[in-house]
C-alpha positions as a printed Julia matrix, in Angstrom:
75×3 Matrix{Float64}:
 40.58  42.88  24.1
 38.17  45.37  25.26
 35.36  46.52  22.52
 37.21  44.92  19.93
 40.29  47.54  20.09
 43.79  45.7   21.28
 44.28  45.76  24.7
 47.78  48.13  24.0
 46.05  50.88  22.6
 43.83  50.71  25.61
 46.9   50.77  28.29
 48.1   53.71  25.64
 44.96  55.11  25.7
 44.86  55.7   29.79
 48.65  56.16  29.59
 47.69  59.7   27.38
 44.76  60.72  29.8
 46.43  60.41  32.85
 49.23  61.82  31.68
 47.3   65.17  30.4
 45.43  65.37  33.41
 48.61  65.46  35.52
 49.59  68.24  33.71
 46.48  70.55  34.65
 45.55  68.73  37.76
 45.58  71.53  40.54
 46.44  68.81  43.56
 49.62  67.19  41.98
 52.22  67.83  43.54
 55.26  68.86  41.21
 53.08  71.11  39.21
 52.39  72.73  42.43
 55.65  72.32  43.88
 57.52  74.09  40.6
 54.71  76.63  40.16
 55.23  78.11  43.96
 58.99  77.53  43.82
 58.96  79.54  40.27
 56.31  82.22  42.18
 53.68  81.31  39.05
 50.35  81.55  39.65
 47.88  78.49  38.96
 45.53  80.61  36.63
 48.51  82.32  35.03
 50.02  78.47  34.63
 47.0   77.19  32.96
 46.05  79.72  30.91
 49.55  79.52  28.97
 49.62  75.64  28.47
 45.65  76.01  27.81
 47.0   75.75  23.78
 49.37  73.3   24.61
 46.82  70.89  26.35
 44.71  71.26  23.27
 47.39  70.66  21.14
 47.62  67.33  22.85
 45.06  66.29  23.14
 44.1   66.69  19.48
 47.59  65.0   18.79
 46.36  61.6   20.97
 42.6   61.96  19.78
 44.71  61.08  16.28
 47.14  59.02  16.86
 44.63  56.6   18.94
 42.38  56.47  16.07
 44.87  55.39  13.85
 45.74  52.79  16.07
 42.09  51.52  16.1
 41.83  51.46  12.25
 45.1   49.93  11.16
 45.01  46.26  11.56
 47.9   44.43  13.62
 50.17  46.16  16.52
 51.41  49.63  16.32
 52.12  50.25  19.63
């Protein structure tokens, strides 16, 4: 256990980051890879899944906290 918070909703924790930052992260290479073989721009790319990310990340920020507060193992 880390901090008192199960050591799943940790691994689910990271699992959610890493994950979102994938999706925005300019040096990955199948976001690059479909943006140049769809002829998207990276600003252009980010600026329509901006909401999206948000969305996201407001959807884990949640869902994580929930998992911290209800006792036994969700996950």
């Amino acid at each position: 256990d880390f901090a008192g918070v199960d050591r799943s909703l940790v691994v689910t924790a990271f699992q959610s980051a890493s994950g979102l930052l994938n999706l925005v992260n300019p040096t990955f290479a199948v976001v690059m890879g479909g943006l140049a073989l769809g002829r998207v721009g990276y600003h252009k790319w980010l600026r329509f899944t901006l909401p999206l990310m948000i969305i996201l990340l407001i959807v884990y920020a949640v869902v994580l906290s929930i998992g911290v507060f209800v006792p036994g193992q969700i996950f």
